[in-house]
Legacy VTK file of the C-alpha trace (Angstrom):
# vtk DataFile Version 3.0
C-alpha trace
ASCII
DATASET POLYDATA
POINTS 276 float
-44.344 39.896 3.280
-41.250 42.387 2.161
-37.924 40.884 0.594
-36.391 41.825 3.931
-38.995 39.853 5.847
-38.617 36.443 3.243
-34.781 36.630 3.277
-34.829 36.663 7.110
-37.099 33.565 7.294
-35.330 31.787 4.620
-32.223 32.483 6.274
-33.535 31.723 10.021
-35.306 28.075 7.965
-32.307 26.923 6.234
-29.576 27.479 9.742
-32.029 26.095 11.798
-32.546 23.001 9.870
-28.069 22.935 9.367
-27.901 23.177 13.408
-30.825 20.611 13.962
-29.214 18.190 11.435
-28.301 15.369 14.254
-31.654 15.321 15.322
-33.837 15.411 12.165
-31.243 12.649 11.200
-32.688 10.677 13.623
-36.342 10.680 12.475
-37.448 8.960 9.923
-38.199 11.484 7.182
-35.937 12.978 4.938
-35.273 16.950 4.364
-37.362 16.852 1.106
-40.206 16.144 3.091
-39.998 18.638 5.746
-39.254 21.354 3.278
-42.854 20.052 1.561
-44.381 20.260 4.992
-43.363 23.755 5.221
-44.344 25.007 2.226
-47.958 23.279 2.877
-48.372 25.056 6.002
-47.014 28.278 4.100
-49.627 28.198 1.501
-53.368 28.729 1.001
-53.926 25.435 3.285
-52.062 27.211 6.071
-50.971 30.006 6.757
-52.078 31.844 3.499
-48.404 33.367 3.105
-47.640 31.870 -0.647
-50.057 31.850 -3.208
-48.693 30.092 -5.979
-49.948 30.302 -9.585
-47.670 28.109 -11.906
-49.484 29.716 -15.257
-48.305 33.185 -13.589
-44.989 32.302 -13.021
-43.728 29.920 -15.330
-40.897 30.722 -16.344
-39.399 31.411 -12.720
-40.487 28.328 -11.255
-38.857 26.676 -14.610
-35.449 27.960 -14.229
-35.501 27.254 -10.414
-36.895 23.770 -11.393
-33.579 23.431 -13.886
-31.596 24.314 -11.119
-32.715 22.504 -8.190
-32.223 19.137 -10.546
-29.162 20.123 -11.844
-27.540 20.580 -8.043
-29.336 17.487 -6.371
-27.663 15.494 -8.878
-24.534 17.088 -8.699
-24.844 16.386 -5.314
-26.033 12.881 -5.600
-22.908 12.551 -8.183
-20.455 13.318 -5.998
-21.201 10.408 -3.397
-20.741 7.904 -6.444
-16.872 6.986 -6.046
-17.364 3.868 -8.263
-15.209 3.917 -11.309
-17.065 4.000 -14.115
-15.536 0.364 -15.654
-16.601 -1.136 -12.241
-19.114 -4.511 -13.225
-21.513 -2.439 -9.831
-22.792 0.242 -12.581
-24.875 -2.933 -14.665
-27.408 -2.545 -11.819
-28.152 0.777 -11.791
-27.794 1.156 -15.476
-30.410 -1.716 -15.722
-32.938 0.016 -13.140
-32.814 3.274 -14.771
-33.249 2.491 -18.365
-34.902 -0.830 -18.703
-36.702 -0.725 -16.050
-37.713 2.753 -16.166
-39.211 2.154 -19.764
-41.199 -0.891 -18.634
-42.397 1.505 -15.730
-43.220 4.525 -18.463
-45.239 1.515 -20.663
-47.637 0.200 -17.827
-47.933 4.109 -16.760
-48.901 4.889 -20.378
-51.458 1.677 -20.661
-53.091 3.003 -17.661
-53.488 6.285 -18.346
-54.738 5.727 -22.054
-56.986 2.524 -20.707
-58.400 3.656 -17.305
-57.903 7.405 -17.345
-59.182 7.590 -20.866
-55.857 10.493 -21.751
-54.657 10.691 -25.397
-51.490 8.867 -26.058
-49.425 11.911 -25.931
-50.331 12.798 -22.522
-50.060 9.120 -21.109
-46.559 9.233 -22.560
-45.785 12.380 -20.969
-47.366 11.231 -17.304
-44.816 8.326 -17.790
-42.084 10.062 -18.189
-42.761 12.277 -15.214
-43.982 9.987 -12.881
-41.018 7.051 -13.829
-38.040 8.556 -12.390
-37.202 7.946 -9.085
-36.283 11.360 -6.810
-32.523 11.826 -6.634
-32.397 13.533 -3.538
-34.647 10.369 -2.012
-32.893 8.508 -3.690
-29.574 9.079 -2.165
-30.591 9.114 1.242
-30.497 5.791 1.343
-26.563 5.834 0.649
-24.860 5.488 4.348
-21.084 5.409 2.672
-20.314 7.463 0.368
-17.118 6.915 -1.794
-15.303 3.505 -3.972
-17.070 0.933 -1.725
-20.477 1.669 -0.838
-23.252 -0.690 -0.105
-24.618 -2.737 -2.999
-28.606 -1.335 -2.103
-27.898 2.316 -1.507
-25.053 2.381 -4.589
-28.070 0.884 -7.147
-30.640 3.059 -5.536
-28.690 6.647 -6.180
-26.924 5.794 -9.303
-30.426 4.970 -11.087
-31.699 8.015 -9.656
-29.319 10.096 -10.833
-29.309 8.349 -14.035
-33.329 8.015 -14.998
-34.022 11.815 -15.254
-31.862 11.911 -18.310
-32.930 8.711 -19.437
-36.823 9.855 -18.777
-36.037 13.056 -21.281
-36.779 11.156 -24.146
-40.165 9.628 -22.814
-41.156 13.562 -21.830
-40.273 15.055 -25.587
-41.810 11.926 -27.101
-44.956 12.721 -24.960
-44.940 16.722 -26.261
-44.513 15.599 -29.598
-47.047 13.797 -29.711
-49.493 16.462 -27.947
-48.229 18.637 -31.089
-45.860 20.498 -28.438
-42.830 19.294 -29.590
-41.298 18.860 -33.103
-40.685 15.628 -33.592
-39.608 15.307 -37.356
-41.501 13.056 -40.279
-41.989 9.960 -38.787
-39.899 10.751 -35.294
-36.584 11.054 -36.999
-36.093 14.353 -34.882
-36.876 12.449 -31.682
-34.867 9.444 -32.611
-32.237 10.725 -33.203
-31.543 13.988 -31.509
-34.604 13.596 -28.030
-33.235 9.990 -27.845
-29.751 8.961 -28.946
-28.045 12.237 -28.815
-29.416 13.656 -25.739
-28.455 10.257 -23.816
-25.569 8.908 -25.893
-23.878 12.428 -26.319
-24.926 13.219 -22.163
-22.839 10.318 -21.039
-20.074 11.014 -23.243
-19.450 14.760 -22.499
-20.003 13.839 -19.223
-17.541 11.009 -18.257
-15.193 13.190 -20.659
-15.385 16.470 -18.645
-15.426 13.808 -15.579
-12.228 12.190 -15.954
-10.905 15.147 -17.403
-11.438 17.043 -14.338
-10.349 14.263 -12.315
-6.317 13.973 -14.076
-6.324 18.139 -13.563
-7.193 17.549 -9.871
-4.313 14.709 -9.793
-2.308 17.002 -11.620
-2.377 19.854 -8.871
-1.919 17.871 -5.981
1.329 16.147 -7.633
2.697 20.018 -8.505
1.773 20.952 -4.783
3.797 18.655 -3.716
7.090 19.878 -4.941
7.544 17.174 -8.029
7.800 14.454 -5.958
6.440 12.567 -8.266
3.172 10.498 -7.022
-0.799 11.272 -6.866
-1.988 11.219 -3.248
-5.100 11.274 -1.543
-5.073 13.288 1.824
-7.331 11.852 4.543
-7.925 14.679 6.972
-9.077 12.922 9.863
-5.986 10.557 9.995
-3.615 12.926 8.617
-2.750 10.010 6.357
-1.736 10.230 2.753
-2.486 7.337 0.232
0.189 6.902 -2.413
-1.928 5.735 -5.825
1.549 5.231 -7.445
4.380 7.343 -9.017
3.507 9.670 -11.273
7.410 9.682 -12.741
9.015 5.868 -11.916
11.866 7.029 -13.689
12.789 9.648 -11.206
12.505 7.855 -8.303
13.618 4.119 -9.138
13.573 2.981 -5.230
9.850 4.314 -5.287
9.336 1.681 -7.865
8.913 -1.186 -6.093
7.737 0.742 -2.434
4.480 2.051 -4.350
3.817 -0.167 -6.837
0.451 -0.486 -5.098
-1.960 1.526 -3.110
-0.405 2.009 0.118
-0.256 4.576 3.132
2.406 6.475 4.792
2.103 9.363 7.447
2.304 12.951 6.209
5.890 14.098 7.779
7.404 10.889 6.163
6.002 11.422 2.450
7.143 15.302 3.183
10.531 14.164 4.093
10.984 11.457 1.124
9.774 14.048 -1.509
12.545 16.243 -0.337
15.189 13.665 -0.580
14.138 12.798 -3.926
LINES 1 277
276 0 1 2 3 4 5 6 7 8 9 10 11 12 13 14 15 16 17 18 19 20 21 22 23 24 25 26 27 28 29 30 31 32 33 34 35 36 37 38 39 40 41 42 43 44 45 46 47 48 49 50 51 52 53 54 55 56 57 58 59 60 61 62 63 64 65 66 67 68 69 70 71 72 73 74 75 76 77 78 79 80 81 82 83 84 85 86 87 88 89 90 91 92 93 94 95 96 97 98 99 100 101 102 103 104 105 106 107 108 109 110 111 112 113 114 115 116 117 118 119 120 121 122 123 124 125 126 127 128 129 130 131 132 133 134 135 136 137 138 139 140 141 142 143 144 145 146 147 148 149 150 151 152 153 154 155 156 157 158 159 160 161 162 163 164 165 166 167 168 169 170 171 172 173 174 175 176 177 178 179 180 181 182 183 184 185 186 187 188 189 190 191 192 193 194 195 196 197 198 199 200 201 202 203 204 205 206 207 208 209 210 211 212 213 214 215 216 217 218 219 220 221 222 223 224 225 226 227 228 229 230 231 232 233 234 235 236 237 238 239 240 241 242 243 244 245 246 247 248 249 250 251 252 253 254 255 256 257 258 259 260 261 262 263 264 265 266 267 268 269 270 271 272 273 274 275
């Protein structure tokens, strides 16, 4: 098939999938799976139209591989409205690293004790098969936003969380196959595969993360004329929620009115940011 002819069934695939969204809602199988049935019935099982060779094209497939992870849990990310000091992150933090490297042991027994693999590559299956699928994962998350439910909340968090914490398991697992540098006696690994890459992840992550989050404050307050407060527009109400003045000072009377969270229509915030 030409470039013309894939880009017109890619593009005919993905809109009819976005206009059949209420009814493949309804079934019970998630989009990851019926983009895997697809691909089956496009490929040497089927109708013979994709021949893949992995060995051929690895490179491709690992840059699409890189990206594909990197936007499912962006995706998965942004339906995770818990802040980050909130006592519902011990959960997920517990399923995705404690749990995850009891899961990559008993995967590593097996495969060294019943599959008969060297230790390197029963590492390695471990830390592929551990972590749980992000974009399953989240599927499972009806609410999105500050108060979802307790299930679907633990359920996407650790799956947005293991594949980072599973890094360490995979590079221990080449390193030990002699793919990897590991250092004399794992310092490498311990220290930048393990404590860096997980440590240093969070931390340049909830730093760009909340950093992000005061510029986006930051805008809507200047937007608003200097009126002073951080608000959070809900389109379908037409509602704004007042998180609290941004500058007490200049408005004293909005002091005590906004001292906590609290809603008041659109045309009325409009009309006391003018007289103030």
């Amino acid at each position: 098939m030409t470039f013309a002819g894939w880009s017109l069934f890619i593009g005919v695939l993905l809109l009819s999938l976005v206009l059949l969204g209420t009814w493949l809602g309804r079934l019970p199988l998630s989009s990851a799976m019926l983009y895997l049935f697809l691909g089956w019935g496009l490929g040497p099982d089927g109708l013979n139209l994709l021949m893949p060779d992995p060995s051929r094209y690895a490179a491709l497939l690992e840059g699409a591989s890189e990206a594909a992870l990197l936007i499912s849990l962006f995706a998965v990310g942004l339906q995770l409205g818990v802040p980050l000091r909130d006592r519902r992150w011990w959960l997920p933090l517990r399923l995705a690293f404690l749990s995850m490297a009891l899961m990559v042991a008993l995967v590593t027994a097996v495969g060294v004790w019943l599959l008969g693999l060297p230790l390197g590559a029963a590492v390695l299956l471990g830390g592929i098969l551990a972590p749980t699928d992000p974009v399953l994962a989240s599927g499972v998350q009806a609410e999105p936003g500050d108060s979802p439910d307790r299930l679907g909340f633990s359920l996407a968090g650790e799956g947005g969380l293991n594949d980072g914490a599973a890094f360490p398991f995979v590079m221990l697992g080449l390193g030990l196959l002699g793919l990897h540098d590991t250092g004399p006696g794992l310092w490498r690994w311990w220290g930048l595969d393990l404590l860096w890459s997980m440590l240093g992840g969070l931390a340049i992550g909830a730093a760009l993360g909340a950093l992000i989050g005061r510029l986006v404050v930051l805008v809507m307050v200047t937007s608003l004329g200097g009126c002073g407060f951080s608000v959070s527009v809900t389109l379908s109400g037409g509602d704004c929620t007042l998180i609290g003045p941004a500058r007490p000072a200049a408005v004293p009377s909005a002091r005590a009115m906004f001292s906590t969270p609290s809603t008041m229509p659109a045309p009325a915030l409009r009309s006391f940011c003018v007289s103030t």
